[in-house]
C-alpha positions, 0 to 999 in steps of 0.5 A, spaced: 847 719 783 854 722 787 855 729 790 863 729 791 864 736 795 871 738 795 874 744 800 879 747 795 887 746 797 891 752 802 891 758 799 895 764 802 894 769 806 889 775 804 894 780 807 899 776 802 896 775 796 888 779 796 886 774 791 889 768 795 891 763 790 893 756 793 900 755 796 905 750 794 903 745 799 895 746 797 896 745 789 900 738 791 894 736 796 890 737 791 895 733 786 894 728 791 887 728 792 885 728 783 889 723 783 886 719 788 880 721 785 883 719 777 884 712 780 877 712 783 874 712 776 871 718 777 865 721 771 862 727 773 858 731 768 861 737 771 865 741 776 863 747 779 867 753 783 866 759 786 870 764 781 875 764 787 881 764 785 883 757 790 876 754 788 877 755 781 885 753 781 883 747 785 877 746 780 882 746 774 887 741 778 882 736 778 879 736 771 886 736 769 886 730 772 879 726 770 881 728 763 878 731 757 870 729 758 869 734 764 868 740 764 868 745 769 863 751 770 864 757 775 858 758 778 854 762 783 852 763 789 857 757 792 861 763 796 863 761 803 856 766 807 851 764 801 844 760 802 843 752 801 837 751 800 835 752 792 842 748 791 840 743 796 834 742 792 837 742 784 843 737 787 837 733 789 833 733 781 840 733 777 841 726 773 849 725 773 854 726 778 858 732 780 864 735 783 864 743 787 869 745 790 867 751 794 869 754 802 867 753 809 862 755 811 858 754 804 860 746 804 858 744 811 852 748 811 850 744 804 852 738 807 848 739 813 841 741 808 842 734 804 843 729 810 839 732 815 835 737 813 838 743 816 843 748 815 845 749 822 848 741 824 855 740 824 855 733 820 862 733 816 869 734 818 872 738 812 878 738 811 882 743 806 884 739 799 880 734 802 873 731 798 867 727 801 863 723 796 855 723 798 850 718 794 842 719 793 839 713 795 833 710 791 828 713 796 831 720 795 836 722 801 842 722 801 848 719 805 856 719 805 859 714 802 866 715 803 871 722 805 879 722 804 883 728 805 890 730 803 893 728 810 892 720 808 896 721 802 904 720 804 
């Protein structure tokens, strides 16, 4: 199984828009990266965000992208402050691969719960509009398998 966390793409400013919708540089990031992510051949089973508006657009990007079999699924709990665990622990029983797109801290936190256990290690460098690809090994942990970010896409 793959997890693919992505950080969703740029979005303005709170004092701009309060529902801080992705900006024009973070749409094209995101263009970028589905792409990338379209060429990989990329078959998750769903996409999830968060329900904010720049989880959502960035979500909706993708999917465009990997076609019509992908569905995506606002989901709970996925918010920037929210707990792991009980996430960390249903990723770890689900069959298929899957995509969420989510915030920092969330995404670290989440990262650090897979790999070592813990929420507290700072193991992954997110970067916005950027993706990590994890995969499950056949003894149940888990390990990155690759990370690409906007910046490497001229």
């Amino acid at each position: 199984m793959k997890l693919y966390l992505i950080q969703h793409g740029e979005a303005t400013t709170e004092e701009a828009d309060p529902s801080r919708p992705l900006t024009p540089k973070g749409h094209l990031d995101i263009q970028k990266i589905a792409s990338f992510l379209k060429r990989a051949s990329l078959r998750p089973m769903v996409i999830l965000h968060s329900g904010k508006t720049r989880a959502r657009q960035t979500a909706e990007i993708v999917a465009a992208h990997l076609g019509r079999d992908c569905r995506v699924e606002e989901r709970g709990h996925l918010a920037p402050n929210d707990p792991v665990q009980g996430l960390a622990k249903e990723i770890s029983e689900m069959p298929g691969d899957i995509v969420i797109v989510g915030h920092l801290p969330f995404l670290g936190k989440l990262s650090s719960a897979l790999l070592a256990d813990t929420e507290s290690k700072n193991l992954v460098a997110f970067r916005q509009g950027g993706v990590v690809c994890f995969q499950r090994n056949e003894d149940k942990t888990w390990q990155v398998a690759w990370m690409v970010t906007p910046e490497l896409f001229k």
